[in-house]
Gaussian input, Z-matrix of N, CA and C with variables (Angstrom, degrees):
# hf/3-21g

backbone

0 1
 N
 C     1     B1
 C     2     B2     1     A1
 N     3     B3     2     A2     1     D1
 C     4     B4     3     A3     2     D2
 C     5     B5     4     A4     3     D3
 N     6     B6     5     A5     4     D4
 C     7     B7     6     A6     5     D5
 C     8     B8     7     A7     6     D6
 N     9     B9     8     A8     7     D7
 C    10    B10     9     A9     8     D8
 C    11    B11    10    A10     9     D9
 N    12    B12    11    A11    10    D10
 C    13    B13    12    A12    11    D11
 C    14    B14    13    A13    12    D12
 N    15    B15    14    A14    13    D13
 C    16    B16    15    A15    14    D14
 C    17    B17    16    A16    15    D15
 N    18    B18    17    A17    16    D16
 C    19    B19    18    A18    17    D17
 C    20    B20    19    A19    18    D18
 N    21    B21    20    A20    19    D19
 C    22    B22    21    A21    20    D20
 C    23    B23    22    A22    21    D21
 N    24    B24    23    A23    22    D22
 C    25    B25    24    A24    23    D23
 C    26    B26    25    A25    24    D24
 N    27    B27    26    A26    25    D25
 C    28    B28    27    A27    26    D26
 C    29    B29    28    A28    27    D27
 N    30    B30    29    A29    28    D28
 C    31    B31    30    A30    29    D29
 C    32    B32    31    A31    30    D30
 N    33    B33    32    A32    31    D31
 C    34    B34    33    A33    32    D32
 C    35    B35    34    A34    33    D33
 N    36    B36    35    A35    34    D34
 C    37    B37    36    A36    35    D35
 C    38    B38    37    A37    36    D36
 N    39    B39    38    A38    37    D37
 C    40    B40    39    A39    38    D38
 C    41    B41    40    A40    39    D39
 N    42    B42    41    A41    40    D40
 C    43    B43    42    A42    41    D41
 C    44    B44    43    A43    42    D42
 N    45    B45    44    A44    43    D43
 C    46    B46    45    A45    44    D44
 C    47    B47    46    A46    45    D45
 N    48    B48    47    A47    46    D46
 C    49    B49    48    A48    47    D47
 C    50    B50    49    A49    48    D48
 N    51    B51    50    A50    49    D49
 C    52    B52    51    A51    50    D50
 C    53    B53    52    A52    51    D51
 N    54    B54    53    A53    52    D52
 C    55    B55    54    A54    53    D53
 C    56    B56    55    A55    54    D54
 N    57    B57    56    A56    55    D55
 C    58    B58    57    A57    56    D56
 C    59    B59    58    A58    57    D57
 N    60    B60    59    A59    58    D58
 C    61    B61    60    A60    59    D59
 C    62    B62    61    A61    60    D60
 N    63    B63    62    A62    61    D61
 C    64    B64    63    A63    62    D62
 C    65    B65    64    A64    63    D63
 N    66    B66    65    A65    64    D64
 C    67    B67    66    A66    65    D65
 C    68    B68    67    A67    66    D66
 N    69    B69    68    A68    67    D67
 C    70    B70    69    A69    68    D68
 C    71    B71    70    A70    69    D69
 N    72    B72    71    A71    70    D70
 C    73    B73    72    A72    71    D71
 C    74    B74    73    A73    72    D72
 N    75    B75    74    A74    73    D73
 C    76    B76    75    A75    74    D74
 C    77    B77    76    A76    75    D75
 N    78    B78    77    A77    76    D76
 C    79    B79    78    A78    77    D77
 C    80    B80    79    A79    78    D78
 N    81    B81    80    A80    79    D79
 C    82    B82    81    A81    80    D80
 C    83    B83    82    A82    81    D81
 N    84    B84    83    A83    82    D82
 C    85    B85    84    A84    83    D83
 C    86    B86    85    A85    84    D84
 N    87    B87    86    A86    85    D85
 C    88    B88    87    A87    86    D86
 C    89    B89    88    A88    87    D87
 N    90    B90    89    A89    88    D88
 C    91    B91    90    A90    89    D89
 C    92    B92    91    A91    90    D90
 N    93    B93    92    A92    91    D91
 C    94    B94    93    A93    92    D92
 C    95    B95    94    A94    93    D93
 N    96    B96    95    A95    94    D94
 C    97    B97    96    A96    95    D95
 C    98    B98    97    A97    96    D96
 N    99    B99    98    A98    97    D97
 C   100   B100    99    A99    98    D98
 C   101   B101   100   A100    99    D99
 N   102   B102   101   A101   100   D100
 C   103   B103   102   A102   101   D101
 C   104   B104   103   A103   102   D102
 N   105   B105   104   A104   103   D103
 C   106   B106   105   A105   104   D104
 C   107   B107   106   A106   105   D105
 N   108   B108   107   A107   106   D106
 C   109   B109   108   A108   107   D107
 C   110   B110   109   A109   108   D108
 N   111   B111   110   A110   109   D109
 C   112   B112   111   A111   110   D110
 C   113   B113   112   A112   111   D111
 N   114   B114   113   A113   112   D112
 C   115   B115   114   A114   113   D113
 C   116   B116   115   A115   114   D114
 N   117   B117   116   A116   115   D115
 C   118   B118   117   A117   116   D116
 C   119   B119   118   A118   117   D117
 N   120   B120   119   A119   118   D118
 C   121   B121   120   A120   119   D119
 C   122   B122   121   A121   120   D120
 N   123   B123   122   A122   121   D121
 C   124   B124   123   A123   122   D122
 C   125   B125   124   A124   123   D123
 N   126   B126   125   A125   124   D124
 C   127   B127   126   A126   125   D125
 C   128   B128   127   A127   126   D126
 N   129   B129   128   A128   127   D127
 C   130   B130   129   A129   128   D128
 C   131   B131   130   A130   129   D129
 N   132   B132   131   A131   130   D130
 C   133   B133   132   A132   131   D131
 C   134   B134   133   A133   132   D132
 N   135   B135   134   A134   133   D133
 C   136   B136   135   A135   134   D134
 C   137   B137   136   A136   135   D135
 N   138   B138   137   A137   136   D136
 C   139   B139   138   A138   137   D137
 C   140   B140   139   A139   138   D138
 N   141   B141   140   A140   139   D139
 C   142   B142   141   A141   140   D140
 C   143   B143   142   A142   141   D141
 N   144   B144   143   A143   142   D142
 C   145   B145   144   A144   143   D143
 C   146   B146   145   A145   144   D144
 N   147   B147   146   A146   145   D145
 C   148   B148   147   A147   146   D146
 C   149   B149   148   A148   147   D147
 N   150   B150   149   A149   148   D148
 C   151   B151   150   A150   149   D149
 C   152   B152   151   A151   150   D150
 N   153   B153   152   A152   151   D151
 C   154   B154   153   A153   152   D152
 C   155   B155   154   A154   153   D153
 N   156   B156   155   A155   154   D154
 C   157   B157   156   A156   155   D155
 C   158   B158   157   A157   156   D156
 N   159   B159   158   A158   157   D157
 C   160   B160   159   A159   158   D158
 C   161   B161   160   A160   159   D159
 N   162   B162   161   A161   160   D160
 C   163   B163   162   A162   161   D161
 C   164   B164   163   A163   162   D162
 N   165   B165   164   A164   163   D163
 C   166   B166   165   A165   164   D164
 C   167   B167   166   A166   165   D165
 N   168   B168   167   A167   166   D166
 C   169   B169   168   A168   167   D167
 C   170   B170   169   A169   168   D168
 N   171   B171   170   A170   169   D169
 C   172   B172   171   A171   170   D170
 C   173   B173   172   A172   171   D171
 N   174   B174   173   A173   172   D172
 C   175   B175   174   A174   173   D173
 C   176   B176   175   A175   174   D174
 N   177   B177   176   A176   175   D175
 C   178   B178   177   A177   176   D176
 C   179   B179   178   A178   177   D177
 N   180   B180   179   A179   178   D178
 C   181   B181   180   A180   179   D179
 C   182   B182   181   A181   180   D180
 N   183   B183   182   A182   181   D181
 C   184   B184   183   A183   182   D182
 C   185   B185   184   A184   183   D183
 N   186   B186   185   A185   184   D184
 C   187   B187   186   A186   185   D185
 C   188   B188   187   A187   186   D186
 N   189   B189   188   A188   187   D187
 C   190   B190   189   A189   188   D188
 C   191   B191   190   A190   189   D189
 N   192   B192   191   A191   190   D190
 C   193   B193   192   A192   191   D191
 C   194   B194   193   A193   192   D192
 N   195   B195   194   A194   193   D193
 C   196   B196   195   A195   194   D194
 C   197   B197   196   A196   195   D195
 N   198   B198   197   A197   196   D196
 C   199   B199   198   A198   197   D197
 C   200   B200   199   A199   198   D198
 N   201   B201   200   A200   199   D199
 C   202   B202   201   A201   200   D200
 C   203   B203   202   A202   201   D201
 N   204   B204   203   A203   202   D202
 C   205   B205   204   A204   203   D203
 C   206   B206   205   A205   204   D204
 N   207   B207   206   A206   205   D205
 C   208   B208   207   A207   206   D206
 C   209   B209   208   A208   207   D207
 N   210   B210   209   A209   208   D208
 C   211   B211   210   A210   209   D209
 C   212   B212   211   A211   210   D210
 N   213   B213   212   A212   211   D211
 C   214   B214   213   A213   212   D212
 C   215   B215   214   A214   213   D213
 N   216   B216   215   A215   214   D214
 C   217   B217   216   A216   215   D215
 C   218   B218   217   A217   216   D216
 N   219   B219   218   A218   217   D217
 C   220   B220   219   A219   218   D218
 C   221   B221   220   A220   219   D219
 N   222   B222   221   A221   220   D220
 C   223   B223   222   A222   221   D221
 C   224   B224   223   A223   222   D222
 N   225   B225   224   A224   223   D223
 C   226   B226   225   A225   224   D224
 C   227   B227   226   A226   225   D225
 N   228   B228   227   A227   226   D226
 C   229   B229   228   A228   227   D227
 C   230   B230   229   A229   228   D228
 N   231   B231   230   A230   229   D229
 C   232   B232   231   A231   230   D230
 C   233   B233   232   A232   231   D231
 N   234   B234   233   A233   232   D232
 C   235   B235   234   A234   233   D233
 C   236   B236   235   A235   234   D234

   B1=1.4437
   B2=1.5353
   B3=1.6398
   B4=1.6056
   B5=0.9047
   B6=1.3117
   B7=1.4489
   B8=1.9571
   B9=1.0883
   B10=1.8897
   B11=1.7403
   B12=1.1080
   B13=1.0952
   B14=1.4698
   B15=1.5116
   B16=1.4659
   B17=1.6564
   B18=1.4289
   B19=1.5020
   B20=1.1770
   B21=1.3983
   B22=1.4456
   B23=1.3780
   B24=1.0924
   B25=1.6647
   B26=1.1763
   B27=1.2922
   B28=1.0221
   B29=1.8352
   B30=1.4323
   B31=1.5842
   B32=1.5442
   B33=1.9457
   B34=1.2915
   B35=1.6519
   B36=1.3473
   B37=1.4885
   B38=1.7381
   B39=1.5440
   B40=1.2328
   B41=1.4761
   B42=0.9723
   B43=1.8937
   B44=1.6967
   B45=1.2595
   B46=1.2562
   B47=1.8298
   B48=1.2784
   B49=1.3049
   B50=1.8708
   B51=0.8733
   B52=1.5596
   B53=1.6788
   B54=1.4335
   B55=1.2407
   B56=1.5689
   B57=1.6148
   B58=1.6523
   B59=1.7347
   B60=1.0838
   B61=1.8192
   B62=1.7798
   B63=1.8451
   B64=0.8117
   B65=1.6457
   B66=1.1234
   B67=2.1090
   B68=1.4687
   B69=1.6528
   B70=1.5379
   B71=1.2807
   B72=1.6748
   B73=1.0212
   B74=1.9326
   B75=1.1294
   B76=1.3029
   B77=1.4641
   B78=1.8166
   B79=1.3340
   B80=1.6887
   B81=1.5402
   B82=1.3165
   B83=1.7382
   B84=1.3431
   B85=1.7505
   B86=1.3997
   B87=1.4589
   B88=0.8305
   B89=1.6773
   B90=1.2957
   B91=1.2509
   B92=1.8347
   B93=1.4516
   B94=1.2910
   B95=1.4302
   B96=1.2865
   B97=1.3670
   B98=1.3182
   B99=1.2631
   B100=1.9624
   B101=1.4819
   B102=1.2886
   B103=1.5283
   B104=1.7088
   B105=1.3850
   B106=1.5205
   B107=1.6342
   B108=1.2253
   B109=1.8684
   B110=1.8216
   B111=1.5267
   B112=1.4689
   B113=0.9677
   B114=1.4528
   B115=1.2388
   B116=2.0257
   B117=1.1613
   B118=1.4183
   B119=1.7119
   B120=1.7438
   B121=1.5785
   B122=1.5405
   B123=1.2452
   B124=1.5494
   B125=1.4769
   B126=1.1754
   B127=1.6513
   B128=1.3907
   B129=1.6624
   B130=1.2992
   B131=1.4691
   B132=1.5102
   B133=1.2022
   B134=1.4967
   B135=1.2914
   B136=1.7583
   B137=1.5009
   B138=1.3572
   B139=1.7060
   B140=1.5365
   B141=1.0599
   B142=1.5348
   B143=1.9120
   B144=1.2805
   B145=1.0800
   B146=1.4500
   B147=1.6773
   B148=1.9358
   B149=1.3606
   B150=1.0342
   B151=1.6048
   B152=1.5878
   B153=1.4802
   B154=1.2429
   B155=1.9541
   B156=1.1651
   B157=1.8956
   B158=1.3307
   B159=1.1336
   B160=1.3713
   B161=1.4782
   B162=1.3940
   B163=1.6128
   B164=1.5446
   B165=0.9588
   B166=1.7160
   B167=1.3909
   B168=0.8806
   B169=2.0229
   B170=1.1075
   B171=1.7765
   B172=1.6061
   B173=1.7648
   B174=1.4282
   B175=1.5108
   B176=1.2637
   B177=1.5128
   B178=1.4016
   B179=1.9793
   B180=1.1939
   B181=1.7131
   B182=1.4806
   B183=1.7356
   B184=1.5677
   B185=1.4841
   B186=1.5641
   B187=2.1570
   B188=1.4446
   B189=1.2192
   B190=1.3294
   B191=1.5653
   B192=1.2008
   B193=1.5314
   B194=2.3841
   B195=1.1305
   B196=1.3353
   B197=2.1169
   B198=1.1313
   B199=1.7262
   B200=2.3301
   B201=1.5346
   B202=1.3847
   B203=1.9471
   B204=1.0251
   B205=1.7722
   B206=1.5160
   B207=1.7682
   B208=1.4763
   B209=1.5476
   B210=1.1147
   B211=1.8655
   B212=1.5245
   B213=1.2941
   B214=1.6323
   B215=1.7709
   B216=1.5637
   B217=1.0103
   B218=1.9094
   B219=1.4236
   B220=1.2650
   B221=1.5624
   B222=1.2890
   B223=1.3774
   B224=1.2996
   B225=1.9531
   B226=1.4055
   B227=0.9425
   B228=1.2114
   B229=1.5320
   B230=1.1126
   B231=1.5890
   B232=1.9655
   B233=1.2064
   B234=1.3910
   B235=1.3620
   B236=1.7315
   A1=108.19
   A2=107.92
   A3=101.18
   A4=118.28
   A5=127.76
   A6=140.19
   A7=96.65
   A8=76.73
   A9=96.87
   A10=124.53
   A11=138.46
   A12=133.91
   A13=116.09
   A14=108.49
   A15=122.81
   A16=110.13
   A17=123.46
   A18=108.85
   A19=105.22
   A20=125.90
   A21=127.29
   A22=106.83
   A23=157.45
   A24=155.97
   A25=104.76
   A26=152.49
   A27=164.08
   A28=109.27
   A29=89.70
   A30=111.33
   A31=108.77
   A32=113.46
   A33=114.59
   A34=111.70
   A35=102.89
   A36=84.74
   A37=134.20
   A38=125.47
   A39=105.88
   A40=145.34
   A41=91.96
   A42=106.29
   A43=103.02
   A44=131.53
   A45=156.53
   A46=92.07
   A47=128.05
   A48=117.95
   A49=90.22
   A50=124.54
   A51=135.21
   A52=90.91
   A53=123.25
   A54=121.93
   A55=106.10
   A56=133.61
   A57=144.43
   A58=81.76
   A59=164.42
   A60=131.76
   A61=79.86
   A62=139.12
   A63=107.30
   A64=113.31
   A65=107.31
   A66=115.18
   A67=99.67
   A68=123.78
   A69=95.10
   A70=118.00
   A71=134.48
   A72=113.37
   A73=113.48
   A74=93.48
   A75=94.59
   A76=124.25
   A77=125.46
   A78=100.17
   A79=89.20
   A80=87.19
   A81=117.62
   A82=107.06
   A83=115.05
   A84=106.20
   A85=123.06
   A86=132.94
   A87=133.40
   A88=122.06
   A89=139.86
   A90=132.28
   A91=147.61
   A92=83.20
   A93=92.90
   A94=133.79
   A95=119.70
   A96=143.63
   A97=120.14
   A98=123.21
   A99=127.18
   A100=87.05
   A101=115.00
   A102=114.29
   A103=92.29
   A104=124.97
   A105=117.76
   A106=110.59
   A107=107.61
   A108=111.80
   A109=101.79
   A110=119.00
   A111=92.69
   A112=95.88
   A113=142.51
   A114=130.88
   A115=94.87
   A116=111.46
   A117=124.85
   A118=111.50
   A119=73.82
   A120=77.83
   A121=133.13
   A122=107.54
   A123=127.49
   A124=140.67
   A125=95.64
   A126=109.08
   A127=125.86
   A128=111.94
   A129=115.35
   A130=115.63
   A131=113.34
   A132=124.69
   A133=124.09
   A134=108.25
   A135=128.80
   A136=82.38
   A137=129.96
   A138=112.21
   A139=94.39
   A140=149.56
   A141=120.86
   A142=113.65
   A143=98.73
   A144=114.07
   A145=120.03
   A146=121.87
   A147=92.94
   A148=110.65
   A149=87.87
   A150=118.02
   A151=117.92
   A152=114.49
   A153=118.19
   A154=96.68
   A155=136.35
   A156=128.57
   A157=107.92
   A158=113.51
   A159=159.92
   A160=92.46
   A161=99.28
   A162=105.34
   A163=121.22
   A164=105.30
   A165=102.13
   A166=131.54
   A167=81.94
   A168=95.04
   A169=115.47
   A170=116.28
   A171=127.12
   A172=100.92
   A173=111.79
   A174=120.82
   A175=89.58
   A176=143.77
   A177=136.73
   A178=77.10
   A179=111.12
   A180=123.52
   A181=112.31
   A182=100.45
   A183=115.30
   A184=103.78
   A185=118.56
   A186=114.77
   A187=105.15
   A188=127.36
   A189=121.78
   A190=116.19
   A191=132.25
   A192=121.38
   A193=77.63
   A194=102.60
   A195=101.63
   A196=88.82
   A197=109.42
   A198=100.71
   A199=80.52
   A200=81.83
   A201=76.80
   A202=104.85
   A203=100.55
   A204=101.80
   A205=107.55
   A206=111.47
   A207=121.54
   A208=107.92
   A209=106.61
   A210=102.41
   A211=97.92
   A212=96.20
   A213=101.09
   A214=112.31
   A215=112.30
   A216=107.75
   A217=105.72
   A218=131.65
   A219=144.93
   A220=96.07
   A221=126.78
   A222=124.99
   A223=132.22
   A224=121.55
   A225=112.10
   A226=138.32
   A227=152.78
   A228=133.32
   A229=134.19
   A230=110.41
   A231=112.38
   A232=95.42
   A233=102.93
   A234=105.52
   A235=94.73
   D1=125.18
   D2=166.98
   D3=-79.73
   D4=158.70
   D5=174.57
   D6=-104.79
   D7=136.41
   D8=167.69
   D9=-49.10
   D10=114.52
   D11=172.62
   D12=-60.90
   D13=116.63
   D14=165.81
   D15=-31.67
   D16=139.21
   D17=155.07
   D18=-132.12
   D19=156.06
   D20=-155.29
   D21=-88.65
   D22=-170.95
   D23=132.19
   D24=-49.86
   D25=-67.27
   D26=-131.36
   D27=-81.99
   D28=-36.54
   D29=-175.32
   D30=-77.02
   D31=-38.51
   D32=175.90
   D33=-77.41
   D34=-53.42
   D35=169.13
   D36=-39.73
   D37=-40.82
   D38=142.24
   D39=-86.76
   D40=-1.96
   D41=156.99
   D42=-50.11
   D43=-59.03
   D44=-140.10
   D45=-100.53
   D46=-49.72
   D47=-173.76
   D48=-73.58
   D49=-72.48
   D50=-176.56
   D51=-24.24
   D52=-73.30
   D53=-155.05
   D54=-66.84
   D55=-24.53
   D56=163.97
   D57=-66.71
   D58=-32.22
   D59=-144.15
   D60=-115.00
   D61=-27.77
   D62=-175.21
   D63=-101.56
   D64=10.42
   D65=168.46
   D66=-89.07
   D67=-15.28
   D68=161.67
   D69=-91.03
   D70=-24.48
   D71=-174.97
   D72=-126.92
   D73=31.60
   D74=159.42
   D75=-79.55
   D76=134.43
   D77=151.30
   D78=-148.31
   D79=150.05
   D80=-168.91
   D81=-65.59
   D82=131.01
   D83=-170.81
   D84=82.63
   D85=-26.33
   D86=156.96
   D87=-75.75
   D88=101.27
   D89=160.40
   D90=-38.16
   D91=-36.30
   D92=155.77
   D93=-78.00
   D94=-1.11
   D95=170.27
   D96=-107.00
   D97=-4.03
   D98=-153.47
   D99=-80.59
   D100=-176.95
   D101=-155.33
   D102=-88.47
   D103=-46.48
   D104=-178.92
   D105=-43.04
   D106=-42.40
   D107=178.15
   D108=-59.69
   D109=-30.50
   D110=-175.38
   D111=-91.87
   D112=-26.94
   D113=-148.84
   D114=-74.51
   D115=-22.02
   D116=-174.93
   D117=-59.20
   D118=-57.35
   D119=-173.73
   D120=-127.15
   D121=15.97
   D122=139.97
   D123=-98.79
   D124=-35.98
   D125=-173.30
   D126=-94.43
   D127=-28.68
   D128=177.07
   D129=-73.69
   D130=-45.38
   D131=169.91
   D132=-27.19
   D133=-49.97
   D134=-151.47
   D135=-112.74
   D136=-53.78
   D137=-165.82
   D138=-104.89
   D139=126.19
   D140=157.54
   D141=-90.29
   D142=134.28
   D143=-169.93
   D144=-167.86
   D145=149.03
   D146=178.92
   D147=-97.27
   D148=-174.17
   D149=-177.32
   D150=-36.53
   D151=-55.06
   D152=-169.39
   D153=-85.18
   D154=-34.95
   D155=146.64
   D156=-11.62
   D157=-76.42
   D158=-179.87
   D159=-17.57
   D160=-90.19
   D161=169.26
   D162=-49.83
   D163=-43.66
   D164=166.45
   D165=-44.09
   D166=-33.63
   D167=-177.80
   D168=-108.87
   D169=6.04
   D170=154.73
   D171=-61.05
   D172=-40.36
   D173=-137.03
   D174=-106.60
   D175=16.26
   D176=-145.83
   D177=-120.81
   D178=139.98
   D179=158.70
   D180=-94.93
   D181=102.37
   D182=-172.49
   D183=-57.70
   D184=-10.77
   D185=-177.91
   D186=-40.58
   D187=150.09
   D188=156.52
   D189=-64.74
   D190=-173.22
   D191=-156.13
   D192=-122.80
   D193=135.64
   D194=-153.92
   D195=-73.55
   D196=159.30
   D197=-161.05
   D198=-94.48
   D199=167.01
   D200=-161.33
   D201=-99.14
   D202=152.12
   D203=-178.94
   D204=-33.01
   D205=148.08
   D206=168.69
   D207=-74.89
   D208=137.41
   D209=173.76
   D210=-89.45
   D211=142.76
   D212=-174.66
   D213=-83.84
   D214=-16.19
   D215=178.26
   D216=-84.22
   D217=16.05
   D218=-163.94
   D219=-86.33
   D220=118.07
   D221=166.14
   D222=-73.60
   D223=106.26
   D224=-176.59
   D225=-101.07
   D226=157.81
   D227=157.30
   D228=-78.78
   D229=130.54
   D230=-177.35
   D231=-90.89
   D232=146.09
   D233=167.98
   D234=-124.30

């Protein structure tokens, strides 16, 4: 069984800007718009990174990763 790859915050937050720059100028059928054309000429510019990244961080879920329950037997400090 695989286990899920961790993703950092840092990584979704540009996961999430990348995936807002390609919902404005994507359009489907048009070539001059297909995602290799932005990645050309929006995305490389501002992030550098290749092509197949690129796609990676189409497919990445910008949610934060939900933080996990406190164990009550966990020792805290009052201040």
């Amino acid at each position: 069984m695989e286990r899920e790859k961790k993703t950092y915050r840092s990584t979704r937050d540009r996961a999430r800007l990348i995936q807002q720059l390609t919902a404005a100028y994507y359009e489907p059928g048009n070539l001059r718009r297909c995602y290799r054309a932005i990645w050309q000429r929006y995305i490389y510019p501002v992030y550098p990174m290749c092509y197949n990244t690129y796609l990676h961080y189409l497919g990445i879920d910008p949610a934060p990763e939900p933080r996990p329950e406190e164990d009550p037997r966990q020792l805290t400090l009052q201040f």
